[in-house]
C-alpha positions as CSV (number, residue, x, y, z in Angstrom):
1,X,0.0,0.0,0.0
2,X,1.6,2.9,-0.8
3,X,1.1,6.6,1.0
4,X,-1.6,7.5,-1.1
5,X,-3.8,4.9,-0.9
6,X,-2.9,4.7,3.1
7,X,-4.2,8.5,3.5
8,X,-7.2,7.5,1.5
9,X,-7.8,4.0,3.6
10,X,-7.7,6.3,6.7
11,X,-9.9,9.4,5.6
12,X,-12.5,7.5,4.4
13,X,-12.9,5.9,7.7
14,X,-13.3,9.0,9.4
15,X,-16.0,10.4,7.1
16,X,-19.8,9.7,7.1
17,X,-19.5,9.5,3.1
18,X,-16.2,8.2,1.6
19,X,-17.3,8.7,-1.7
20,X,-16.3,12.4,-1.0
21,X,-12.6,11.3,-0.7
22,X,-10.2,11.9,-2.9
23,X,-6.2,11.6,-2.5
24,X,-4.2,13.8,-5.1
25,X,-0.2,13.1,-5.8
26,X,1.5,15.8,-7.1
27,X,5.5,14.6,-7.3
28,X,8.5,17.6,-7.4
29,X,11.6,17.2,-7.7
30,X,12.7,16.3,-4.0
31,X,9.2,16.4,-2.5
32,X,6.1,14.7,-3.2
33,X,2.7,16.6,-1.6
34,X,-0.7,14.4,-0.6
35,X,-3.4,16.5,-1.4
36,X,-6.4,15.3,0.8
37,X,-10.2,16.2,0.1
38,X,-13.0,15.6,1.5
39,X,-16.4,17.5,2.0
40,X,-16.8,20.3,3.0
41,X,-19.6,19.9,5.8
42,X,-16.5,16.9,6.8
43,X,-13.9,19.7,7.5
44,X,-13.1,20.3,11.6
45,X,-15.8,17.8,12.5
46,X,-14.7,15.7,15.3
């Protein structure tokens, strides 16, 4: 499982509707940045 699909595994558990989840990898040179979304009634909700 790679970090992507990890992130994703994880979010999805946390939110009422994983469909709203989506994992973007955008790759740099020396970096490589998880871009995490999920809906937006999902953000701060604890």
């Amino acid at each position: 499982m790679d970090h992507s699909q990890l992130i994703r595994h994880i979010a999805k558990a946390l939110v009422d509707n994983a469909r709203n989840v989506s994992v973007k990898q955008i790759s740099g040179v020396q970096t490589t940045v998880l871009e995490l979304k999920v809906a937006k009634r999902m953000l701060g909700k604890s």
